[in-house]
C-alpha positions, 0 to 999 in steps of 0.5 A: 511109656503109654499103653493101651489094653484092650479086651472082649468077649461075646457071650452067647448062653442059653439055658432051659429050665424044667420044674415040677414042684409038689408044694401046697400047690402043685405046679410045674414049669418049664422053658428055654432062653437064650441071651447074648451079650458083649463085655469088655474092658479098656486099660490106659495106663502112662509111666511117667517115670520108673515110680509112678503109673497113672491109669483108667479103666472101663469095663462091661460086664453081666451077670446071665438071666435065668430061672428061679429054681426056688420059685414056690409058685408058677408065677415066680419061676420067671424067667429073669434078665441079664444085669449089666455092670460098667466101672469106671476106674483112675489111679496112680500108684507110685513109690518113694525113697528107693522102693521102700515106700508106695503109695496108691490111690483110686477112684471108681464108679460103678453102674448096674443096669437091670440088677438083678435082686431076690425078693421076698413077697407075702404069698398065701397060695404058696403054702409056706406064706411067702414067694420068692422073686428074683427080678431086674428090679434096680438100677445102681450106682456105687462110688468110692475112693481107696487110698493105700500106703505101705513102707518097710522103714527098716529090713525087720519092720513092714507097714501097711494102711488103707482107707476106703470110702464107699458110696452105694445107692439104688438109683431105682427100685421097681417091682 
């Protein structure tokens, strides 16, 4: 009636970057980075009964660093950090009268740590009169709650609704 899921994985990326740009301002760049990082996720999830399973969950996630490939100056070549992600998730999803009817809910949040975001700066070097940036400028967090339900009242007639509630801040915007 309970179980317990859990998985992971240990990423080991490099990546290396070479650019020789011939706008307004010529310039070229290159570099090599490597970045490491564990993600994961943890399921519990209980059967009280046949129609009902209750469940949380947490998982890690990133998204790699890098190099900004549409950088119109040196500076803003980066290189750029990995963003992490954790969600937190619980929920129940359950079923009424034989099947024919379920009903399901959930509730998240979600915190990015080094998010990674693509600006856009005046620059009048560049020729074009802007740069390009991507940066680990935010942190973030989102939060919501999903209800869904659905029933099939007779063999020819399907219904389905959803209702959802999303609450996505920046907690933090540097650059």
């Amino acid at each position: 009636d309970v179980r317990l899921t859990a998985g992971g994985r240990y990423t080991i990326e490099t990546q290396e970057f070479e650019l020789n740009q011939t706008l307004a301002v010529p310039f070229a760049a290159r570099g090599k980075e490597t970045w490491r990082d564990p993600t994961w996720r943890v399921i519990l999830d209980w059967k009280p009964d046949d129609d009902t399973l209750l469940y949380g969950s947490w998982s890690r996630g990133f998204r790699s660093g890098g190099w900004n490939g549409r950088a119109t100056t040196a500076a803003a070549i980066g290189p750029y950090e990995p963003e992490t992600v954790d969600s937190f998730e619980v929920g129940a999803k359950t079923a009424f009268a034989d099947g024919r009817v379920q009903f399901n809910l959930a509730a998240f949040i979600v915190n990015y740590d080094d998010k990674q975001e693509e600006l856009h700066l005046p620059d009048t070097l560049s020729g074009t009169g802007q740069k390009t940036v991507v940066a680990n400028a935010s942190t973030a967090e989102m939060k919501g709650i999903e209800f869904e339900i659905q029933a099939e009242p007779t063999d020819s007639l399907y219904l389905r609704a959803n209702l959802a509630y999303l609450d996505a801040a920046y907690d933090e915007f540097t650059f």
